[in-house]
C-alpha positions in Angstrom: -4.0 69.6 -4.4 -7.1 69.0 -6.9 -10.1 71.5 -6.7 -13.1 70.0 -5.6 -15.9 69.2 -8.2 -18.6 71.9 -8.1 -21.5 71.1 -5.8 -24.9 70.6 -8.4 -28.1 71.8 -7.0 -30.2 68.6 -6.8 -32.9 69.8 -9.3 -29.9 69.9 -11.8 -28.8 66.5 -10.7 -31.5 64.8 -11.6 -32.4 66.9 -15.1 -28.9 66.0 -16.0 -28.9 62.4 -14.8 -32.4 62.5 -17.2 -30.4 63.4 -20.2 -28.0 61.2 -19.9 -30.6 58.2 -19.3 -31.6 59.8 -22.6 -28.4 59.6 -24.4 -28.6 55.8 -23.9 -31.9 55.1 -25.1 -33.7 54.6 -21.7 -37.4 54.3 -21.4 -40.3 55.9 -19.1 -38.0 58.1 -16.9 -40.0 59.2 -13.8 -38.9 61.7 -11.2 -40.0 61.8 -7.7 -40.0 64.3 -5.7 -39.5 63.4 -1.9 -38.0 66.5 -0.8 -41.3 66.9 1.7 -41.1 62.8 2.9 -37.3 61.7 2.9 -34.6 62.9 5.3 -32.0 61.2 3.4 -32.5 62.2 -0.9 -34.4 64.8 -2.6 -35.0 62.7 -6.0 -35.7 59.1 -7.0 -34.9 59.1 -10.4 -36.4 55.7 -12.1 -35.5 54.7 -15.2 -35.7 51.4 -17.8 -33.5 49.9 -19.8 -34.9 46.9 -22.2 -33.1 44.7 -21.1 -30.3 43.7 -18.4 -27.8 44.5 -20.9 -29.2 47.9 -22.2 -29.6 49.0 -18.2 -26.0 48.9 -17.7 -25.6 50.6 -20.8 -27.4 53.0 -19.0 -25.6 53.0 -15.6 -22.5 53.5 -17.5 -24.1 56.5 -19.5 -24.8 58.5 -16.1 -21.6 57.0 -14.8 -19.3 58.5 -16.9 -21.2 61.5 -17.7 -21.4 62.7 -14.3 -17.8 61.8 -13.4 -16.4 63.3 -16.8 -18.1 66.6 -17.3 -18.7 67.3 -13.4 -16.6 65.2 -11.7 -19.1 63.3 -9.7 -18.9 59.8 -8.6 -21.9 57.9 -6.8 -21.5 57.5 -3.2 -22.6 53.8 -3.4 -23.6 51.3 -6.7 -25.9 48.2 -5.9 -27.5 45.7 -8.4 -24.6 46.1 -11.4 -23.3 42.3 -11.6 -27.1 41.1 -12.6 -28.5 44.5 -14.0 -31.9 44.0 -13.5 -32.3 46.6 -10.9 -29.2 48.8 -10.6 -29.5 51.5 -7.6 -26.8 54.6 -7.9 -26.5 56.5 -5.1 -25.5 60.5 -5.3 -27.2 61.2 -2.5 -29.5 63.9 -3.2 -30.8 62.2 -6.0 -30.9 58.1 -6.0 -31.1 56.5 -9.5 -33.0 53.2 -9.9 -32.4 51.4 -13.1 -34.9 48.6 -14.2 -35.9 46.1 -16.5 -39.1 46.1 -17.5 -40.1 43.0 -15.8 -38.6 44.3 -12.6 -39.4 48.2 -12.4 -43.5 46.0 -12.4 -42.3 43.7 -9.5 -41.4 46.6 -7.0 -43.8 49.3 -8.6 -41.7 52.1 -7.1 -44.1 54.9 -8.3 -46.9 53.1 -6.8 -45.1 52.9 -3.6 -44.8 56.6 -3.4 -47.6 57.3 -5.3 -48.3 60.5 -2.8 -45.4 62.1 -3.7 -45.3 64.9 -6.8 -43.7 62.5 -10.1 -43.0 64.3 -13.3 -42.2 61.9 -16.4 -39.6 62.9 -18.1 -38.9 62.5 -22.0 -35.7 60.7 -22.7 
């Protein structure tokens, strides 16, 4: 029988989901807090890549980071095949990985713009 991975507060989650974004070069990360709003998350992590090809570098960053050094696995993956908008779910913090051209289209911080964000340096 395999142990089960350890359980990672969600605050730790998303600072190490942050770093890993880092590791690949991602741009304007943005953390949003909807702890008091959401039933369903505690985080919205948005991040960009430059391009399509540099967000899945990305996803794959966070990917294997999270599933080699703490043996977590998203619950669900969305958006991958085109990689303009890539959505990882690990359920207390959801991951939205953009282009630039389409983090602008759907303006996610604006959209919860009354919730506490903290930019984070990559």
């Amino acid at each position: 029988m395999s142990a089960q991975p350890a359980r990672l507060a969600p605050a730790r989650l998303a600072e190490l989901i942050a770093g890993y974004a880092g590791d690949a070069k991602a741009i304007d990360p943005v953390e949003l807090d909807l702890r008091e709003v959401l039933g369903y998350t505690d985080y919205f992590m948005i991040v960009t890549g430059n391009t399509d090809r540099q967000t899945k570098a990305i996803h794959d960053r966070i990917h294997m980071g999270l599933k080699n050094e703490h043996g977590l696995l998203p619950r669900r993956v969305e958006g991958l095949s085109e990689a303009r908008w890539i959505l990882m779910d690990y359920l207390d913090v959801v991951v939205h990985l953009f282009t630039p051209e389409t983090r602008e289209f759907y303006a996610l911080e604006r959209l919860w713009g009354e919730v506490p964000a903290k930019a984070l340096t990559a």
